[in-house]
VOBA-1610 file (N, C-alpha, C; in pm, whole numbers, padded with zeros to 5 digits, always signed):
BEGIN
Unk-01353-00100+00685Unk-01274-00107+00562Unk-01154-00199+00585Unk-01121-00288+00497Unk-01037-00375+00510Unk-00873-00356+00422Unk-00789-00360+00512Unk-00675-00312+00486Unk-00570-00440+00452Unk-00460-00398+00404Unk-00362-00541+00390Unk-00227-00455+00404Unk-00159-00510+00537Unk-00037-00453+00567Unk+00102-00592+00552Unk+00145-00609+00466Unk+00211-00697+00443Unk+00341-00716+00441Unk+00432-00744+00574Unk+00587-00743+00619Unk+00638-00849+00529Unk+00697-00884+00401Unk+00761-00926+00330Unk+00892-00873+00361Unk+00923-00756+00413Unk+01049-00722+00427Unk+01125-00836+00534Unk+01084-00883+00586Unk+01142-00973+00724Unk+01159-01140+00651Unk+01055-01125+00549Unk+01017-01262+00478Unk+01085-01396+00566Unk+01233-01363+00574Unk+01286-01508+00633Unk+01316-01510+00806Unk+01297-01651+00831Unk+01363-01638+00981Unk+01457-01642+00968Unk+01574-01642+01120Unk+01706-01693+01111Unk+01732-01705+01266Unk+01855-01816+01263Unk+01929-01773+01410Unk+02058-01734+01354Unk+02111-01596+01451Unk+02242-01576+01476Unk+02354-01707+01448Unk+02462-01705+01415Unk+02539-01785+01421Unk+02709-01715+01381Unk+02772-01784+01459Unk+02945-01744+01481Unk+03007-01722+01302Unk+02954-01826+01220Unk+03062-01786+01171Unk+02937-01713+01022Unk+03049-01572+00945Unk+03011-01504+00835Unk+02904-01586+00755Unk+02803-01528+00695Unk+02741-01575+00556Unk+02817-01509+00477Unk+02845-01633+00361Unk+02945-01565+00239Unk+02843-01505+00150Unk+02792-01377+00107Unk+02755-01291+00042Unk+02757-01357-00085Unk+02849-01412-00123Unk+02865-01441-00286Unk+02756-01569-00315Unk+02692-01622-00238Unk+02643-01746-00230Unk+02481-01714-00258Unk+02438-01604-00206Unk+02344-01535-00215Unk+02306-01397-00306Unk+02209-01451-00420Unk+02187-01376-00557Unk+02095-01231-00510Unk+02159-01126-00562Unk+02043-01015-00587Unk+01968-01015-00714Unk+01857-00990-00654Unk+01734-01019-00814Unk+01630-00912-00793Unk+01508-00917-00881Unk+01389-00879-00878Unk+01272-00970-00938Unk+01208-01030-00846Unk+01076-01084-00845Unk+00927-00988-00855Unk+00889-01069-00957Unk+00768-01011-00975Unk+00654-01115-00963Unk+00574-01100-00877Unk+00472-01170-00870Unk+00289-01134-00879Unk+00237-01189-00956Unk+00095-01165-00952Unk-00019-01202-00858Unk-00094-01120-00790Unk-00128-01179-00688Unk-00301-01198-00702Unk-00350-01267-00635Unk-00492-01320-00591Unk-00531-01348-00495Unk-00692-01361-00465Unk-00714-01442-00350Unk-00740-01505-00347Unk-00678-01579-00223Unk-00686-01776-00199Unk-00820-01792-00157Unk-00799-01785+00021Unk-00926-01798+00062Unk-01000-01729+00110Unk-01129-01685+00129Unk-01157-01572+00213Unk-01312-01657+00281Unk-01293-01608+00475Unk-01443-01575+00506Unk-01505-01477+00516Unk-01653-01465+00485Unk-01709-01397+00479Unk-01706-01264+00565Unk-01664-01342+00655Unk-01618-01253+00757Unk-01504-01071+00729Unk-01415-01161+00671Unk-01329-01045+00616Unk-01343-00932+00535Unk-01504-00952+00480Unk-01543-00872+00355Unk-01485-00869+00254Unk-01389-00923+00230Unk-01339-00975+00098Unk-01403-01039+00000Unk-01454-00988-00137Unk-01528-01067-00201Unk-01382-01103-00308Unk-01325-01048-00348Unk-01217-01051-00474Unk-01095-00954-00433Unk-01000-00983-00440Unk-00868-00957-00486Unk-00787-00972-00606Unk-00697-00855-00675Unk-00620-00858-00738Unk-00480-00764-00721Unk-00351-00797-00792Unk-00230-00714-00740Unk-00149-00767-00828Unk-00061-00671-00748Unk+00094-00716-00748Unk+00208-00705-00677Unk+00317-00766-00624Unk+00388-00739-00544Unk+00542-00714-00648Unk+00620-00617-00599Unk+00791-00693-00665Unk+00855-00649-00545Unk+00957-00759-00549Unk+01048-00777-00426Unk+01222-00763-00488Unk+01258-00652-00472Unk+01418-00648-00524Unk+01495-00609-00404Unk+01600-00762-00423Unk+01703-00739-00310Unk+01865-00727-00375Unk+01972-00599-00306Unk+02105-00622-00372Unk+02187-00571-00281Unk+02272-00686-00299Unk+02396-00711-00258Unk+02496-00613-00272Unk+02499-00511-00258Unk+02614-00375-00278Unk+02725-00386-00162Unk+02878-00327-00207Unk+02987-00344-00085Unk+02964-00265-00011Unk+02907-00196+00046Unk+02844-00149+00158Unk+02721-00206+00234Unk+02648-00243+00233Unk+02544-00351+00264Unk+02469-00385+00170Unk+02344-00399+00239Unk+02200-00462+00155Unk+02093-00362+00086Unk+02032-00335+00027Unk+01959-00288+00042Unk+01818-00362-00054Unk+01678-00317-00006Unk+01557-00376-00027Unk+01469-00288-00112Unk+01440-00325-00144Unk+01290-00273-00233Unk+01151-00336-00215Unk+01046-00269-00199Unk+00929-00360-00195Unk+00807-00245-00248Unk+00723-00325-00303Unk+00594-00250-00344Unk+00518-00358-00373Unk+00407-00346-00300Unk+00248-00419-00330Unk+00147-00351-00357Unk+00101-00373-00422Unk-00037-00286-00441Unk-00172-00361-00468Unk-00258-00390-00420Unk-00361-00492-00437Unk-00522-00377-00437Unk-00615-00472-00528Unk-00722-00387-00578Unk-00878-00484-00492Unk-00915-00469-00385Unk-01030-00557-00336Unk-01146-00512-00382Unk-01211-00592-00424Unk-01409-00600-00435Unk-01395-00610-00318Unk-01514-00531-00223Unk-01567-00566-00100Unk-01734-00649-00115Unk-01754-00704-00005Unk-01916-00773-00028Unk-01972-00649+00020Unk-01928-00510+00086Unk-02027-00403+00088Unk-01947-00306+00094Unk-01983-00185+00030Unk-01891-00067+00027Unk-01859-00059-00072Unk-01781+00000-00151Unk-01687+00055-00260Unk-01557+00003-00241Unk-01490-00015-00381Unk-01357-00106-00403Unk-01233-00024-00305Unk-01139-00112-00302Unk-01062-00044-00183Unk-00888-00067-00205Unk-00860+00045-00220Unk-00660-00031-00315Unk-00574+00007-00233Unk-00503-00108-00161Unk-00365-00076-00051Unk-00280-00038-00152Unk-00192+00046-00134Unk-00047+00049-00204Unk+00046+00039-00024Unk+00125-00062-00051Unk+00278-00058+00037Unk+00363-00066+00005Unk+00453+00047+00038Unk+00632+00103-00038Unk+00732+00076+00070Unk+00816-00010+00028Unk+00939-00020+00174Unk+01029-00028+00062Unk+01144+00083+00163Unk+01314+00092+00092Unk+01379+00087+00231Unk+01506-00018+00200Unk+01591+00017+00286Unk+01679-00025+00322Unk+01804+00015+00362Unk+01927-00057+00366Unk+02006-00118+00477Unk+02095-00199+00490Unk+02112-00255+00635Unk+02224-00280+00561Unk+02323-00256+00699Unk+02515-00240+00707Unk+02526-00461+00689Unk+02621-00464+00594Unk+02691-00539+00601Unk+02683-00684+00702Unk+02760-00633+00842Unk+02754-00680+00965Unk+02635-00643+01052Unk+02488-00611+00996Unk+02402-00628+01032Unk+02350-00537+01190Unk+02437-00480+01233Unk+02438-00414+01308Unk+02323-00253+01272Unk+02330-00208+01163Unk+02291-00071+01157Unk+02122-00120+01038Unk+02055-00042+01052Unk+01897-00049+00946Unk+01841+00058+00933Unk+01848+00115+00811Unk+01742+00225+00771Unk+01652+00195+00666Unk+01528+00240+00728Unk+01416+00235+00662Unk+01342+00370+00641Unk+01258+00304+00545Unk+01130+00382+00519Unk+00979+00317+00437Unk+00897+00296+00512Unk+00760+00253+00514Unk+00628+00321+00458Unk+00600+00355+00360Unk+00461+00428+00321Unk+00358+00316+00307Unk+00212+00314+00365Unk+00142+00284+00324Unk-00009+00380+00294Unk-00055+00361+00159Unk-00195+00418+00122Unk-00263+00375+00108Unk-00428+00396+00119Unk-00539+00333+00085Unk-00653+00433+00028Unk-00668+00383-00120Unk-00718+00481-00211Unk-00675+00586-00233Unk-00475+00557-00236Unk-00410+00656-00316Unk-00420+00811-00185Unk-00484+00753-00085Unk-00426+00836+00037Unk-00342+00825+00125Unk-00266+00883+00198Unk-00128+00806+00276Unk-00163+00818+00405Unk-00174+00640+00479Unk-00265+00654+00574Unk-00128+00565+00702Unk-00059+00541+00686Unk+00109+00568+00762Unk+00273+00576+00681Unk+00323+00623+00775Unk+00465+00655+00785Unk+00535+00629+00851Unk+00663+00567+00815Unk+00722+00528+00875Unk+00921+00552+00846Unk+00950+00583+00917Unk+01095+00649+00879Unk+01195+00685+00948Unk+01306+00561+00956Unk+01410+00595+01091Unk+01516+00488+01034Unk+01626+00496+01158Unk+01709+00403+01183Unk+01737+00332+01305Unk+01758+00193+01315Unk+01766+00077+01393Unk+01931+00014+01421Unk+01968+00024+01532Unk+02084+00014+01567Unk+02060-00092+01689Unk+02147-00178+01668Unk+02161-00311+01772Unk+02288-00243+01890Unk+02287-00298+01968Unk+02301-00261+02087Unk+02460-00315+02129Unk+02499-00307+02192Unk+02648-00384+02201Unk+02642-00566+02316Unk+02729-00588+02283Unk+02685-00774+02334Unk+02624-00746+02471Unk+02512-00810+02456Unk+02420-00801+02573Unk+02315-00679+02617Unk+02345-00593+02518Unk+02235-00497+02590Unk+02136-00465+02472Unk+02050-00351+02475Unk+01883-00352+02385Unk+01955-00224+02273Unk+01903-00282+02157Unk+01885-00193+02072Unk+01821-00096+02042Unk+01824+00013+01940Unk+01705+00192+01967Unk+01681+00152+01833Unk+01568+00203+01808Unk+01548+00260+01678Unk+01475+00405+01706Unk+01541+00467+01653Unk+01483+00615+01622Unk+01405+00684+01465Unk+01278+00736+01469Unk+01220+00760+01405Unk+01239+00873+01349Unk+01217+00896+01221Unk+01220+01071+01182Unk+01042+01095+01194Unk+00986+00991+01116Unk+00840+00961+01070Unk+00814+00875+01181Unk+00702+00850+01245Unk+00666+01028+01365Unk+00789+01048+01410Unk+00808+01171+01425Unk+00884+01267+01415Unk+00953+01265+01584Unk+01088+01286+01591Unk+01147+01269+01744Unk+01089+01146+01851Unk+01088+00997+01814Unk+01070+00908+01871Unk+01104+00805+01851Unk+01138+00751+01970Unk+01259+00654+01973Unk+01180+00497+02066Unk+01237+00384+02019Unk+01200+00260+02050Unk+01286+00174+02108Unk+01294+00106+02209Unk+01425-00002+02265Unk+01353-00133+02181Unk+01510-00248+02136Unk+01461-00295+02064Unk+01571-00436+02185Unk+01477-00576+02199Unk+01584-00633+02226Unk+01703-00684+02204Unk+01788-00727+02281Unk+01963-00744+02253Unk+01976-00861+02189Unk+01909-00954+02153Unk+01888-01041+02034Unk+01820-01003+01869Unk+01784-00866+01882Unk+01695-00840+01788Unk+01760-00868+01636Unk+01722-00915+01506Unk+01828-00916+01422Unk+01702-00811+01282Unk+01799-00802+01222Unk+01714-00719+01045Unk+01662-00800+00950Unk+01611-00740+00839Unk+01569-00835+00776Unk+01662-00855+00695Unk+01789-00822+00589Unk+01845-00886+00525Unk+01926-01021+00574Unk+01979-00960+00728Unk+02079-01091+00792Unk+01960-01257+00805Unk+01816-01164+00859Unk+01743-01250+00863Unk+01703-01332+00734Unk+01707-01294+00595Unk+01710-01383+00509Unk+01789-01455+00488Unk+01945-01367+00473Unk+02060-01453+00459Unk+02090-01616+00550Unk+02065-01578+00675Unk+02060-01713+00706Unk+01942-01806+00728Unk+01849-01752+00681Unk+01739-01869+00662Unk+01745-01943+00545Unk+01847-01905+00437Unk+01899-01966+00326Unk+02019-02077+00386Unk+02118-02011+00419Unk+02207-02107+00461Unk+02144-02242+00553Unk+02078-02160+00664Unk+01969-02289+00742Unk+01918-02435+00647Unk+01845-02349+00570Unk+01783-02433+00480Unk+01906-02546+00430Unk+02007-02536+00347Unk+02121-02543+00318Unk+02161-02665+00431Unk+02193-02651+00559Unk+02224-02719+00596Unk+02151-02813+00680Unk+02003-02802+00683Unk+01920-02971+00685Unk+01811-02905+00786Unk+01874-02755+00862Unk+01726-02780+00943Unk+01604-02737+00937Unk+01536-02803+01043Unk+01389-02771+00989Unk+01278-02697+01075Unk+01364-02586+01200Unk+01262-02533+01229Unk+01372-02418+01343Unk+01367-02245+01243Unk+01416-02178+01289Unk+01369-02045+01331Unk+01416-02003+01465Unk+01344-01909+01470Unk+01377-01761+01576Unk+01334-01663+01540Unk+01436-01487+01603Unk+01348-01401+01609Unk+01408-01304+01639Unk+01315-01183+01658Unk+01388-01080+01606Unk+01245-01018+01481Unk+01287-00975+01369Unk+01230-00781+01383Unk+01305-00742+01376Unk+01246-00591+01334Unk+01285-00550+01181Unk+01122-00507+01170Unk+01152-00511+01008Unk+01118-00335+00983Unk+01101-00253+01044Unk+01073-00115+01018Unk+00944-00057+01057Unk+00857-00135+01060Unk+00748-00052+01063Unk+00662-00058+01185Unk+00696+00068+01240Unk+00650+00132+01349Unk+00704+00006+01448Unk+00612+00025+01574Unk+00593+00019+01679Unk+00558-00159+01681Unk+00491-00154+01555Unk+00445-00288+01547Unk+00527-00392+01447Unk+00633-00368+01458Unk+00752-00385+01340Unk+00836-00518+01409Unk+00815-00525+01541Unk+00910-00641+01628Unk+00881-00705+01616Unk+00847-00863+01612Unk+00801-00988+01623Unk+00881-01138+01598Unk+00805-01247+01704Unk+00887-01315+01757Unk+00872-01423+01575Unk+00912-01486+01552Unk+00917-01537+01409Unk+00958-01689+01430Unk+00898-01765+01405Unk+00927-01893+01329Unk+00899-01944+01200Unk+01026-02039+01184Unk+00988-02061+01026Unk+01004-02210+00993Unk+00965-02285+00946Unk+00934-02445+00928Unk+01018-02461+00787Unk+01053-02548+00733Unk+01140-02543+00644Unk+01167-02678+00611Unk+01059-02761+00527Unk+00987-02868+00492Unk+01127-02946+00380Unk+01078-03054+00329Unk+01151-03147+00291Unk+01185-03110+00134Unk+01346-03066+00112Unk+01367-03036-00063Unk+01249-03094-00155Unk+01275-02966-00261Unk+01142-02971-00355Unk+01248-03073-00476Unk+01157-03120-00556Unk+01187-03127-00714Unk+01276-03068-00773Unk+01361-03067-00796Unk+01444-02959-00905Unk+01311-02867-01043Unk+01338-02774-01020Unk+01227-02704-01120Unk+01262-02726-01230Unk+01152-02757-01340Unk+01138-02769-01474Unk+01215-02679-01580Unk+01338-02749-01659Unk+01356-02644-01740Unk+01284-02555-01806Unk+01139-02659-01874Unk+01083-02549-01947Unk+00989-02494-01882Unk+00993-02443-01777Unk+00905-02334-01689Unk+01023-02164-01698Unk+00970-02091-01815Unk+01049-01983-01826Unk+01055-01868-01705Unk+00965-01914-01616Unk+00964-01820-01490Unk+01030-01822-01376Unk+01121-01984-01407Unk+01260-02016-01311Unk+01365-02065-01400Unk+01378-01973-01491Unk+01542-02008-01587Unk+01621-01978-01512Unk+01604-01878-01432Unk+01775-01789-01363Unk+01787-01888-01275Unk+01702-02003-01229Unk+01771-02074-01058Unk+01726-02262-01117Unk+01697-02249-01210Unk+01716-02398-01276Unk+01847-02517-01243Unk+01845-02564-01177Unk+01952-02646-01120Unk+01961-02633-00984Unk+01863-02525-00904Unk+01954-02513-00768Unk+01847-02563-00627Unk+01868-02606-00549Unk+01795-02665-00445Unk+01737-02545-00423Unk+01590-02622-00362Unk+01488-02536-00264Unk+01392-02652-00201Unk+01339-02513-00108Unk+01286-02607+00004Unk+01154-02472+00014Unk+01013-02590+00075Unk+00876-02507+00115Unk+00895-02472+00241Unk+00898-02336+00266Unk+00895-02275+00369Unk+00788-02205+00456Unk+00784-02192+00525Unk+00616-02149+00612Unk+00687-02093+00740Unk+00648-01923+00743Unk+00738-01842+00854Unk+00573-01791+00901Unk+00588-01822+01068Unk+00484-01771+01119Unk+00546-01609+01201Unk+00459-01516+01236Unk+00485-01408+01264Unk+00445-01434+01381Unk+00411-01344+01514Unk+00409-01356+01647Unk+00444-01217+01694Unk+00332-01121+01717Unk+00407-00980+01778Unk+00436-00974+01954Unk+00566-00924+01986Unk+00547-00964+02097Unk+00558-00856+02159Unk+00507-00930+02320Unk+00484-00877+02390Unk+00291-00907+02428Unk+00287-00949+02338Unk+00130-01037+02371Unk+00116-01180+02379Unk+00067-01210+02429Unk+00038-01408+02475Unk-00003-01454+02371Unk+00035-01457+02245Unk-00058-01511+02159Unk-00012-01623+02096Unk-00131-01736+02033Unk-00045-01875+02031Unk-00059-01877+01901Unk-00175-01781+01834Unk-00240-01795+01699Unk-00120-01677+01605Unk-00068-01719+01513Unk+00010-01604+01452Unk-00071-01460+01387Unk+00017-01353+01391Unk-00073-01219+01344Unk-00144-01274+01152Unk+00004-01360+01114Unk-00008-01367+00985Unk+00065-01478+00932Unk+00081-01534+00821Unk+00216-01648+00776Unk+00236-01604+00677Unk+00402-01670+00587Unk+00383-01635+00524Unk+00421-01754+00415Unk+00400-01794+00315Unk+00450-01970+00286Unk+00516-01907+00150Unk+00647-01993+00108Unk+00714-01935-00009Unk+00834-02107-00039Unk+00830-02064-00182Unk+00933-02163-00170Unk+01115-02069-00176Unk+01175-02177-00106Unk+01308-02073-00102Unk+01426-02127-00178Unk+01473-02089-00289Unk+01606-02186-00341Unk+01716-02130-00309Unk+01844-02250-00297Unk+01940-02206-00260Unk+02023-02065-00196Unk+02005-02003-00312Unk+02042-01863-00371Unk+01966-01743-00278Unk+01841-01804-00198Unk+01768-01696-00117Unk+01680-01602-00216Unk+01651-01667-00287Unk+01541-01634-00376Unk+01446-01664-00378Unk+01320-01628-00356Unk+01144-01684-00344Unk+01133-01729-00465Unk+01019-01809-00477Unk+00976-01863-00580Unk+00812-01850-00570Unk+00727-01874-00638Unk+00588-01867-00577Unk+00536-01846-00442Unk+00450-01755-00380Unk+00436-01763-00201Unk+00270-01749-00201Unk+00250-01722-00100Unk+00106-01731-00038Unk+00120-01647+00115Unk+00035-01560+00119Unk+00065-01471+00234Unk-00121-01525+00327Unk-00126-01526+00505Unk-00224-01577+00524Unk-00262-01532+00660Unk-00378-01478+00650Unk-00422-01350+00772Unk-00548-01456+00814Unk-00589-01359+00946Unk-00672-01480+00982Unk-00811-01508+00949Unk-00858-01427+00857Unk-00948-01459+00752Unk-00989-01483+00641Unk-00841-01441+00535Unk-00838-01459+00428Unk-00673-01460+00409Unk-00675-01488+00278Unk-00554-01534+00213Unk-00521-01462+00071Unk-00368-01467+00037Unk-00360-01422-00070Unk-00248-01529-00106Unk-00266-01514-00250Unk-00142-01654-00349Unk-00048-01522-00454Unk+00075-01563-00442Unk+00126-01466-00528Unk+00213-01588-00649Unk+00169-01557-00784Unk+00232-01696-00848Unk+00394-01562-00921Unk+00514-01637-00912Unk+00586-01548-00989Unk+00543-01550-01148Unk+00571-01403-01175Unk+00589-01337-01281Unk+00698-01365-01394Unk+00750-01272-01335Unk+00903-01256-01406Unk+01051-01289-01301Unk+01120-01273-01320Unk+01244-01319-01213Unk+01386-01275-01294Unk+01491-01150-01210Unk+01590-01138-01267Unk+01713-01150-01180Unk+01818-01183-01192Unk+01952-01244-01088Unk+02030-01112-01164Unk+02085-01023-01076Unk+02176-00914-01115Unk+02305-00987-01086Unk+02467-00939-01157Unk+02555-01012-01157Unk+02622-00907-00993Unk+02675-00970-00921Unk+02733-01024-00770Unk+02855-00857-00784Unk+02816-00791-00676Unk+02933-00636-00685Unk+03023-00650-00674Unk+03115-00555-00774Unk+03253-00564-00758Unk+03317-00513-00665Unk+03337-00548-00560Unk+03417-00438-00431Unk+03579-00472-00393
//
């Protein structure tokens, strides 16, 4: 049976850097995107895909916090139809230091993991813990470079922003054991300014973006081939625009939906 576990929460790379990301520079929204499948071999048993993903990120004076839900509906070439649902909430401090999560995934509306703790970075130079509630009393060392996923978007925006084109960290995004990974992200040559009359990018009409392509890498294994990619376009603001997620047998295209920019917290 073929499953789809999909870390959007990590979406961007980043490197660390000395000085603050200004918060105000970077929009909280909710994306909605419709999803399909790109390519598939036979191999994967994938005959058809359909979904949806929404991705809501906000900026609150206390930190970040995330939203995510996918839910996708597969035809198999044998067997009976097969529907992932994946639920991630979760918030991360400010200064990037502190992460709580929580991870459900189901298949056919059964709940087939859990995932549920908090992630704490370590002090200069030494390994970070994350401790689990979901499984229950267990704890993970995380390395002393490790960063989250909001800091990790935030500066793969600014990156972008300032010309370069190939960044890359090690990201823990929550889920489980298999949640660490080493990340690069490519970050190709400014797009077009988007079309006014495309009503599905009114809120970011005027603002630079760039095609992005973040490969995943779990480590602690030799591997040269990524677990997964994930390709998106990114504007200014740290907002996706259309993406394409890509496993190593098949593919999925997510075209946006709808798109909303919440106004910036008062703190």
């Amino acid at each position: 049976m073929a499953t789809i576990t999909v870390r959007i929460v990590g979406f961007l790379a980043a490197i660390i850097v000395a000085v603050p990301v200004q918060a105000a520079s970077i929009a909280s929204y909710r994306a909605v995107f419709d999803l399909g499948l790109g390519t598939s071999a036979r191999s994967s048993g994938v005959a058809a895909l359909n979904g949806r993903l929404v991705l809501e990120w906000r900026d609150t004076c206390e930190g970040y916090i995330f939203a995510q839900r996918i839910r996708t509906e597969m035809t198999m070439y044998e067997g009976g139809p097969v529907t992932n649902d994946y639920m991630v909430n979760s918030w991360e401090s400010r200064d990037g230091h502190q992460f709580r999560f929580s991870l459900k995934h189901f298949v056919n509306d059964a709940e087939v993991d859990l995932n549920r703790g908090t992630a704490r970075k370590g002090r200069a130079g030494e390994p970070g813990t994350v401790s689990f509630t979901s499984p229950a009393d267990t704890e993970m060392a995380l390395p002393d470079d490790v960063i989250f996923p909001s800091e990790h978007n935030l500066i793969l925006a600014r990156q972008a922003i300032a010309g370069e084109q190939m960044v890359s960290a090690v990201v823990y995004d929550g889920s489980g054991a298999e949640g660490l990974n080493n990340t690069v992200a490519f970050i190709g040559r400014e797009l077009p300014a988007v079309s006014a009359g495309d009503n599905r990018f009114a809120a970011v009409v005027g603002q630079r973006s760039w095609p992005v392509r973040l490969a995943y890498f779990q480590t602690g294994k030799n591997r040269t081939v990524p677990v997964y990619e994930v390709g998106f376009r990114l504007f200014e603001s740290g907002v996706p625009g259309d993406l394409s997620l890509e496993y190593a047998d098949y593919s999925i295209v997510g075209r946006l939906k709808t798109l909303k920019i919440f106004p910036p917290p008062d703190c």
